[in-house]
C-alpha positions in Angstrom: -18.7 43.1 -20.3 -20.4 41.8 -17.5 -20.4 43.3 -14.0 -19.3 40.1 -11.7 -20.9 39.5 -8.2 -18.8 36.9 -6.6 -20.7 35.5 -3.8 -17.5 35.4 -1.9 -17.4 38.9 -1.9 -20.6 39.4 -0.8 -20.4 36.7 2.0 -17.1 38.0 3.7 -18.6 41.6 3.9 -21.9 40.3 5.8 -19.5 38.4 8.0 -17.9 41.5 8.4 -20.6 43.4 9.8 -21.7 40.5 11.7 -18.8 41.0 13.2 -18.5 44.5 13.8 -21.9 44.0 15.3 -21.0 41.5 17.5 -18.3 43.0 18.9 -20.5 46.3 19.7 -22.7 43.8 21.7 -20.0 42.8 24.2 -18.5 46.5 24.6 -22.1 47.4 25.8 -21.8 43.6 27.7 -18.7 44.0 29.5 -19.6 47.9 30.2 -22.9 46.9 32.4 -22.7 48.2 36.0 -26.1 47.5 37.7 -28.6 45.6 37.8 -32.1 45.0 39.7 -32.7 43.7 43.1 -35.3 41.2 42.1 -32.8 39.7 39.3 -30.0 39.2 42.3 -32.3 37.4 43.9 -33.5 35.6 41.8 -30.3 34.2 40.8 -29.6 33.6 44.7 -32.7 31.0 44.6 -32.0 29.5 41.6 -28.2 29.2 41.8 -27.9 27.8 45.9 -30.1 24.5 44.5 -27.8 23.8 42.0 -24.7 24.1 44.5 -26.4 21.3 47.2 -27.1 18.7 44.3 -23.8 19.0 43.2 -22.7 18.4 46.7 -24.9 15.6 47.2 -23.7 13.9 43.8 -19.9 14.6 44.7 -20.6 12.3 47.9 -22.8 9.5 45.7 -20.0 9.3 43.6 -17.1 8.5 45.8 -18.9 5.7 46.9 -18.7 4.0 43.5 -15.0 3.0 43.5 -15.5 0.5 46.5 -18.3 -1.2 44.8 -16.6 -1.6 41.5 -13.8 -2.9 43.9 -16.2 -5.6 45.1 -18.1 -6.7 42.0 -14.3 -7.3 40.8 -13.2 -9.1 43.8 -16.6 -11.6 43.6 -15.5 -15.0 44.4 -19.0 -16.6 44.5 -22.2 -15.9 41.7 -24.1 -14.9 45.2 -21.4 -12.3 45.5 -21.6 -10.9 42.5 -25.0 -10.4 42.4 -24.9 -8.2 46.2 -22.3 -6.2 44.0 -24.3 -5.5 41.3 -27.5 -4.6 43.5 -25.5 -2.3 45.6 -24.1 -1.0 42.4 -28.0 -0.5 41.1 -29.1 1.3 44.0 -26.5 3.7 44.1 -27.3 4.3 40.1 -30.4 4.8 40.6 -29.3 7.3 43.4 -27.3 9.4 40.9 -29.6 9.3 37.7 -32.1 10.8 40.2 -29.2 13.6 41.1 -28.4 13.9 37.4 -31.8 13.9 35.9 -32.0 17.6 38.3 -29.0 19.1 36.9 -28.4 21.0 33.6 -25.5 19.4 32.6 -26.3 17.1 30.0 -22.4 15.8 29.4 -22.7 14.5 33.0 -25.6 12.4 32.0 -23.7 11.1 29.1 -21.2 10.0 30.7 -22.4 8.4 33.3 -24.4 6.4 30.8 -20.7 5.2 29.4 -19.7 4.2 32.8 -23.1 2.4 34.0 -22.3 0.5 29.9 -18.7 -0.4 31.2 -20.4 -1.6 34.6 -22.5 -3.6 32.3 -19.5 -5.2 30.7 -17.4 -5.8 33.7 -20.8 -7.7 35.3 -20.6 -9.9 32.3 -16.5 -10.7 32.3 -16.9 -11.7 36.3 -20.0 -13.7 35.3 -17.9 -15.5 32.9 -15.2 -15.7 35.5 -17.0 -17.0 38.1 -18.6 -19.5 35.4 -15.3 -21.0 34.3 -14.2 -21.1 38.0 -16.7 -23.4 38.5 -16.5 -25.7 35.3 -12.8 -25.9 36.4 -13.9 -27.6 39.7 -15.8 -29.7 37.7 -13.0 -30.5 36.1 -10.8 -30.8 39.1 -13.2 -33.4 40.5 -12.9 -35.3 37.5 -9.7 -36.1 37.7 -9.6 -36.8 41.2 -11.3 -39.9 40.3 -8.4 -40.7 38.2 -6.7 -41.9 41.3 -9.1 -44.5 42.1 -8.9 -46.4 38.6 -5.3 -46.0 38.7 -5.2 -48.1 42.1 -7.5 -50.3 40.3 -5.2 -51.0 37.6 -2.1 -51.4 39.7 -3.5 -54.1 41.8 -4.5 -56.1 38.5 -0.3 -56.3 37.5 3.5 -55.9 38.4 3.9 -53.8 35.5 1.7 -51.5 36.3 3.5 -49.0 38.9 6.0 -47.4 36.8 2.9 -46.1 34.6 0.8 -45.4 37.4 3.4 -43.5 39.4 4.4 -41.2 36.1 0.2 -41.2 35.8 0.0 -40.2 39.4 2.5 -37.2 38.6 0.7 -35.8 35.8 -2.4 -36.0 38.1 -0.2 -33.8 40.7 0.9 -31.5 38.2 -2.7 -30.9 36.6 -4.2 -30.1 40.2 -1.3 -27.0 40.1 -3.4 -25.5 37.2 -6.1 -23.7 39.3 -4.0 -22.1 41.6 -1.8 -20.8 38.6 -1.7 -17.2 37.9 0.2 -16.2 35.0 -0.1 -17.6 31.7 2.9 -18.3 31.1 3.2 -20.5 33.6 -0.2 -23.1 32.8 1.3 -22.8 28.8 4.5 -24.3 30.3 2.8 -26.8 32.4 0.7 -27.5 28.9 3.5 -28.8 27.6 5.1 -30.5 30.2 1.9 -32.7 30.8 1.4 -33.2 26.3 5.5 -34.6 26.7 4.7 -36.4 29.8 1.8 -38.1 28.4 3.8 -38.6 25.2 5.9 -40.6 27.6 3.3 -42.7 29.2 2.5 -43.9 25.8 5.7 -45.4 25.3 5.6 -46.8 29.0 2.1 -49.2 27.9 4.3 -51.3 25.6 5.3 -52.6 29.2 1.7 -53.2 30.5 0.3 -56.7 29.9 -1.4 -57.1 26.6 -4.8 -57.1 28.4 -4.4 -53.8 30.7 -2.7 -52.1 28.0 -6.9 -51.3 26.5 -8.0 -49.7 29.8 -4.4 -48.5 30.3 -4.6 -46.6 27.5 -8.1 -45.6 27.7 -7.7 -44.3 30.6 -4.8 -42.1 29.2 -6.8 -40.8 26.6 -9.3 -40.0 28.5 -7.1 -37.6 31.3 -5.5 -36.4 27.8 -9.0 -34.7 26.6 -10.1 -34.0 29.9 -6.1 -31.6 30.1 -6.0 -30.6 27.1 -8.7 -30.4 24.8 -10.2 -27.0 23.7 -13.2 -27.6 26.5 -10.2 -29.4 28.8 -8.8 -28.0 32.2 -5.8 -26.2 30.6 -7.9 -24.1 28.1 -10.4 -23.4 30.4 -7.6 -21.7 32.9 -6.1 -20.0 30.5 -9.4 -18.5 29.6 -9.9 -17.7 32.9 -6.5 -15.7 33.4 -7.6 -13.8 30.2 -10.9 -12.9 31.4 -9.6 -12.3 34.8 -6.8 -9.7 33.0 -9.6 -8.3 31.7 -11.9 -7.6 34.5 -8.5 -6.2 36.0 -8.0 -4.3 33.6 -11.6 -3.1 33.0 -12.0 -2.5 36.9 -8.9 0.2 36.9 -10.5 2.2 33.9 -14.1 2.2 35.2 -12.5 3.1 38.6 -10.6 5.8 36.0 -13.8 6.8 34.7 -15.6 7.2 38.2 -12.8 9.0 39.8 -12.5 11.3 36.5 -16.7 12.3 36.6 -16.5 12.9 40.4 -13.6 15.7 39.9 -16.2 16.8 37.2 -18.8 17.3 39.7 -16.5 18.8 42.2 -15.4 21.1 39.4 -19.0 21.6 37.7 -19.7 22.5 42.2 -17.2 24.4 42.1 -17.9 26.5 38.5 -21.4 27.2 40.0 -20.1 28.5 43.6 -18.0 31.2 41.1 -20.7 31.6 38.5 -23.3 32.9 41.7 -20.4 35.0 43.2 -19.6 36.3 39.5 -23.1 36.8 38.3 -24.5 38.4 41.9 -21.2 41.0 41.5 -22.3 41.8 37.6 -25.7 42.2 38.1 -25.3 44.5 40.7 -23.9 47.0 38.1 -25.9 46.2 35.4 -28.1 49.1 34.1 -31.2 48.8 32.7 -30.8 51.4 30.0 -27.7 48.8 29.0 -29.5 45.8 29.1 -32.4 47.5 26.9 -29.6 48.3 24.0 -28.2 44.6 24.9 -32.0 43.6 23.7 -32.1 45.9 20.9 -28.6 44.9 19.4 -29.6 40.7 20.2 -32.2 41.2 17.9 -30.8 43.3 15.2 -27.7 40.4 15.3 -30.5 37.8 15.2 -32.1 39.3 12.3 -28.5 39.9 10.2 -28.3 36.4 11.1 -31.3 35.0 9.8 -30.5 37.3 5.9 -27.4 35.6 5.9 -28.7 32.1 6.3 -31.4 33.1 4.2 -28.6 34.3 1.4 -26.5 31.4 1.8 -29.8 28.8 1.5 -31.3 30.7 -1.6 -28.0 32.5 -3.3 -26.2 29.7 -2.4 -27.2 26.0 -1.4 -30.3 26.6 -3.7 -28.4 26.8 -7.2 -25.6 24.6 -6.1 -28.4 21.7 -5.8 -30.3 23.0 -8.5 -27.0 22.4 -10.9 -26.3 19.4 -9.5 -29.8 18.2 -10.1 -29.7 19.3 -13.7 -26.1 17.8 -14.2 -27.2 14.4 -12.5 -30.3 14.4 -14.9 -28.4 14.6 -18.2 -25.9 11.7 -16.9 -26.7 8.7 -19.6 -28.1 10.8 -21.8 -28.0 13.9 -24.7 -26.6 16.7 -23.0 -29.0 20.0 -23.2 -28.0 23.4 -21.8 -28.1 24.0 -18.3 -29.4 27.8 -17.6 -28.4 29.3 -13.7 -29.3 33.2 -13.1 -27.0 35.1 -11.6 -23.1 36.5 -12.2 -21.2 34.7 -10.0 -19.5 32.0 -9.7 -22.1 29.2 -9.8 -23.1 30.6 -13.1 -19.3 30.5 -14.0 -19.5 27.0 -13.3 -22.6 25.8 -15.0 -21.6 27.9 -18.0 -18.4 25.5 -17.8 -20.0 22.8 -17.6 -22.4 23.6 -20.6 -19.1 24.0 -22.8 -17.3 20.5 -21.9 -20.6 18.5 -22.0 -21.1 19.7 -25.3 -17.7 19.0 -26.1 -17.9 15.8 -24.9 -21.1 15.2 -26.5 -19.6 16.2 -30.0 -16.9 13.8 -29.4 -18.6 11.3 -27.9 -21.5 11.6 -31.4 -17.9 11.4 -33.2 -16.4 8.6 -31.9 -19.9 5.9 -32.5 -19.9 7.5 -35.9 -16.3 6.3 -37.1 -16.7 2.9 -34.8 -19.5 2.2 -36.6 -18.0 3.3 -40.4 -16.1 1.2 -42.5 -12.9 2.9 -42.9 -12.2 1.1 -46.9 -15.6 1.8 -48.2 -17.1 4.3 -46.0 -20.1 2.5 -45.7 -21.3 0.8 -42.6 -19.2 -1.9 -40.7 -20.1 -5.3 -39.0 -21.1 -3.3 -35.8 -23.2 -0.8 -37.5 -24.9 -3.5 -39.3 -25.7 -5.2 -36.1 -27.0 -2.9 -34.6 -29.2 -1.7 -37.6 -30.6 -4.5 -38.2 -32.1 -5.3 -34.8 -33.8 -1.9 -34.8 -35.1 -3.0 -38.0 -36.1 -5.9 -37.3 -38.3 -4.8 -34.4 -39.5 -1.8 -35.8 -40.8 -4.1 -38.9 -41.9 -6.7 -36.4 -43.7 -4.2 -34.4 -45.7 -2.2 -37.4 -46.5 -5.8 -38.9 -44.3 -4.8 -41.9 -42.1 -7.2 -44.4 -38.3 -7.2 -43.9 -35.7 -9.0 -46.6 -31.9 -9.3 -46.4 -29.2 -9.7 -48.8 -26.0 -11.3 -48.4 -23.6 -10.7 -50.6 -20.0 -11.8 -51.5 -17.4 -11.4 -54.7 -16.8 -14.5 -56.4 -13.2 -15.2 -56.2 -11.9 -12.4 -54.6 -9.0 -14.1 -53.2 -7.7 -15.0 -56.7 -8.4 -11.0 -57.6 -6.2 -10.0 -54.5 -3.1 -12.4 -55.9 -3.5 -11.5 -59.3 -4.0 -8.2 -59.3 -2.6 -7.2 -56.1 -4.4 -5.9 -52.7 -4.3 -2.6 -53.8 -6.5 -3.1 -56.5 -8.5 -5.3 -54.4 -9.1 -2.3 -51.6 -10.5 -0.2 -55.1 -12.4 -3.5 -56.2 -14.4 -3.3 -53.1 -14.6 0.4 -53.2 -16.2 0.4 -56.7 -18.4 -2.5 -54.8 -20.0 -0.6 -52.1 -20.3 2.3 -54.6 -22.7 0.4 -56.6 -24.6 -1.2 -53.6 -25.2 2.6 -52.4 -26.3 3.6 -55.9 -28.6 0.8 -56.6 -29.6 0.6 -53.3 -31.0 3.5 -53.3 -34.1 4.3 -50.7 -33.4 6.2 -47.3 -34.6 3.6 -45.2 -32.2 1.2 -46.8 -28.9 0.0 -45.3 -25.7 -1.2 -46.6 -22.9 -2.5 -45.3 -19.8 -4.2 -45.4 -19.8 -7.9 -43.2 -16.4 -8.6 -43.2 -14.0 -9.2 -46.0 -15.5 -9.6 -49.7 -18.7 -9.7 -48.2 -21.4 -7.0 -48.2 -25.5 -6.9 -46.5 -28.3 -4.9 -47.8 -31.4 -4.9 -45.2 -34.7 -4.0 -46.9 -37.3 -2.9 -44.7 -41.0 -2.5 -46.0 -39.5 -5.0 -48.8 -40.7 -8.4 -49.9 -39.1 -11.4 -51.2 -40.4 -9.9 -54.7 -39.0 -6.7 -54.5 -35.6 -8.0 -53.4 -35.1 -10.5 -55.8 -35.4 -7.7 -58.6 -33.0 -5.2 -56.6 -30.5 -8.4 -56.4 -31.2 -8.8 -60.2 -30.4 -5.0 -60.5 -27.1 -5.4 -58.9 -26.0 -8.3 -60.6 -26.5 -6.5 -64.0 -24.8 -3.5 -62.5 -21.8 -5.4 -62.1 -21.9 -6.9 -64.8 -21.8 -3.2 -66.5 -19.2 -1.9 -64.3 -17.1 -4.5 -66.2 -14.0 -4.9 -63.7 -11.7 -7.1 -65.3 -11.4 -10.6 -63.4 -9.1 -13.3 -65.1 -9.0 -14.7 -61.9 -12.8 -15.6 -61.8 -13.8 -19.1 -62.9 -17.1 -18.6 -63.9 -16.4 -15.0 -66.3 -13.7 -12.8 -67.1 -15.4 -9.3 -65.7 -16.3 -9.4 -61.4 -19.5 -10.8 -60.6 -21.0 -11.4 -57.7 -23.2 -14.2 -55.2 -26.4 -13.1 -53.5 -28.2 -14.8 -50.7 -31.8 -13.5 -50.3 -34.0 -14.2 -47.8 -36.7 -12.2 -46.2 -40.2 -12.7 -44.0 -43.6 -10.8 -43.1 -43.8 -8.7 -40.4 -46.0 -11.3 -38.3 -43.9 -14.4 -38.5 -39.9 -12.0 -38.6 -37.5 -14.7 -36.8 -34.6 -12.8 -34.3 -32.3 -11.1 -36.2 -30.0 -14.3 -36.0 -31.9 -16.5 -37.9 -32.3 -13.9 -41.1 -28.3 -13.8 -41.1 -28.3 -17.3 -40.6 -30.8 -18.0 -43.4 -29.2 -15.0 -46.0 -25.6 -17.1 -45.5 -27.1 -20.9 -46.0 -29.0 -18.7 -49.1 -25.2 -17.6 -50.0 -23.5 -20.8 -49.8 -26.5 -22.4 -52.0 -25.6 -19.8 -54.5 -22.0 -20.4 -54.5 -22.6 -24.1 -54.7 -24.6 -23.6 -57.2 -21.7 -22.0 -59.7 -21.9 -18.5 -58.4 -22.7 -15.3 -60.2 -27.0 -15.4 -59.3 -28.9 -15.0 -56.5 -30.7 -17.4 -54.5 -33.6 -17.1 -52.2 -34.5 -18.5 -48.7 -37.4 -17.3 -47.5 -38.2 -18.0 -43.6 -39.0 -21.9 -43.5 -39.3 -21.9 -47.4 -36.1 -22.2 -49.6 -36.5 -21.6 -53.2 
């Protein structure tokens, strides 16, 4: 038997001693006492730098809030844009602070909050944009008023709809100063159901206002509550402005959040110097030697266990997968990994189910392809043979023939003698078409039925009409007893022949097609003979 090595094994005792050896390293760590002078100060010098920036960035930063608080508040694009400069300044301020530090988180994050700055610019520029389409808007229908006067001067009909007009002018002037959505979707529908009204009230206009009556209508209608209309345009506005609420307090969140970071990140440093200048003080240098000598030796263990893992490991596992993805498709061939471990327990494993599988698989297009009556070759086997054939003859410029063949009145054999009989009819049948058709690069096979095909490669129309004459006078000898048959009293049978040089061999379509109109012809013809039909020649 073979001595295993399981790799897990092997892996969790390297750990192990890693381990072990790791933990020696920080017994001789936390056991330092002393340290040298020049170290301590050296620590001093770099460590007080650190502990000013820090400072300086913890008072950059609490200067952010109020100028997120006024790009926010921005009630003019002018506005806005003093924001966002001050806003740029003071970024530029802090990259130059963060840039100095060794903190690279901080950096990150300040990049997510300079992003968010970005996106809260945008939703008060779109504010501030709609703001100012809705005073368009707004002056829009102040003109209303004047064509209204207009109209109620032309007819004593006319005040009732212009003072129900007038009030839907009063109520859409509300919309601006509206603050909660609720409230303008409310007022939406009011004004739709009060202009739904107004529409009733120009049956009462004269004939001639009720056009610009009505046009007029239509018009402050689009101008309300179209998708481009007043209404839509303040309820975008309350959305954005949600938004740039919403977006201030998280960005104000955010800045509050990364200045306690760089109080506390101040704060870490202060302890790391006071820390550090008490440790090194009692740091020895024997210690710190061993502290050397043990880095490396951990180093080293490290590097032979990545090494192990990358060649023992990773190495064969993509080496077996490369060999298992190379035999997908196609005839599975052994797959050889060294070794006595696992991995070799696994390709072994796989070597034994793909060769099961290819057995089976070999199986399986054997009996789909096997007639199960006869044993010969079935419809799909002969399909498939003969288009091999058929280019391997057209390829090496080599004749090809075909024979269709079918038993004369076996229909009447299955009544009168029963199916039974008929299954061992067709089996005596195909036992003659094997016999007679005898050459290994032959093929027989049964088409469906009482019909049977012979393809003849390196065989011309010659040749096939004496193997068809062959067959005939085989049956003929077998003398199976037909009294069904209306042409003899024994089984005979019809052949179509047809067949073609290698340099003019139709698709294998057209030599079935040709070998059944042959068939027929022979049928028609009174059955029991043979008739030929070569390609574009019938005889």
């Amino acid at each position: 038997m073979i001595n295993r090595r399981p790799i897990a094994t092997r892996l969790s005792l390297a750990l192990f001693s890693f381990l072990l050896l790791f933990m020696l390293m920080a017994a001789i760590a936390y056991y330092r006492s002393a340290t040298f002078e020049k170290l301590l100060v050296d620590i001093v010098e770099d460590a007080l730098p650190d502990i000013r920036q820090s400072a300086q960035l913890t008072t950059q930063v609490k200067e952010f809030p109020f100028l997120t608080e006024q790009l926010s508040q921005a009630e003019s694009q002018a506005m806005r844009r003093l924001a966002r400069r001050d806003i740029d300044l003071k970024s530029q301020a802090l990259q130059t602070l963060l840039s100095e530090q060794p903190n690279v988180q901080l950096s990150l994050k300040f990049d997510v909050i300079q992003r968010e700055l970005e996106y809260l610019d945008q939703l008060v520029e779109q504010k501030l944009l709609y703001q100012q389409q809705i005073h368009q808007r707004l002056d829009q229908i102040h003109h209303f008023y004047d064509q209204i006067e207009a109209l109620a001067l032309e007819s004593t009909a006319i005040p009732d709809w212009a003072l129900n007009f007038s009030g839907i002018l009063i109520r859409a002037g509300r919309v601006p100063v509206m603050s909660r959505l609720s409230d303008v979707r409310q007022l939406a529908a009011q004004i739709e159901q009060e202009l739904q009204w107004q529409r009733d009230l120009l049956t009462d206009l004269d004939p001639v206002l009720q056009v610009s009556a009505s046009t007029l209508q239509d018009s402050l209608a689009q101008l309300l509550l179209d998708q481009d209309g007043l209404i839509a345009m303040r309820t975008e506005q309350l959305r954005i402005q949600g938004r740039v609420t919403g977006r201030h307090h998280f960005i104000r969140s955010m800045v509050l959040d990364f200045g306690h970071e760089v109080e506390y990140l101040g704060v870490q440093q202060q302890n790391r110097l006071v820390a550090e200048v008490g440790e090194l003080k009692q740091t020895l240098s024997r210690q710190t030697y061993w502290i050397g000598m043990l880095s490396l030796l951990a180093l080293l263990f490290l590097v032979s266990m990545i090494w192990f893992i990358k060649v023992q490991v990773i190495n064969r596992l993509v080496n077996l997968k490369s060999s298992v993805m190379d035999q997908v498709g196609k005839q599975a061939e052994l797959i050889e990994v060294t070794g006595r471990d696992e991995i070799t327990e696994l390709a072994q494993a796989f070597n034994f189910y793909a060769a099961r599988a290819s057995e089976q698989s070999t199986r399986v297009e054997a009996l789909s392809r096997t007639d199960a009556l006869t044993g010969i070759s079935n419809r799909r086997g002969f399909d498939h043979q003969l288009q091999r054939l058929v280019d391997l003859c057209r390829e090496r410029q080599l004749p090809l023939c075909l024979l269709m063949i079918d038993v004369d009145f076996f229909k009447n054999y299955n009544d009168l003698y029963g199916h039974l009989a008929g299954d061992e009819c067709l089996r005596q049948v195909a036992s003659i078409l094997r016999r007679v058709v005898g050459r290994s690069q032959d093929f027989v096979a049964r088409y469906g039925g009482e019909e049977f095909v012979c393809i003849l490669p390196e065989t011309d129309i010659t040749a096939a009409r004496l193997l068809s004459s062959e067959l005939l006078e085989a049956i003929r000898v077998l003398n199976i007893e037909h009294k069904g048959s209306a042409v003899a009293n024994y089984l005979t049978l019809s052949i179509g022949i047809t067949g073609c040089d290698g340099d003019c061999l139709p698709d294998a379509e057209v030599l079935i097609g040709l070998a059944d109109e042959a068939l027929y012809e022979a049928k028609a013809k009174g059955r029991n003979c043979m008739v030929e039909k070569r390609c574009g020649t019938d005889t």
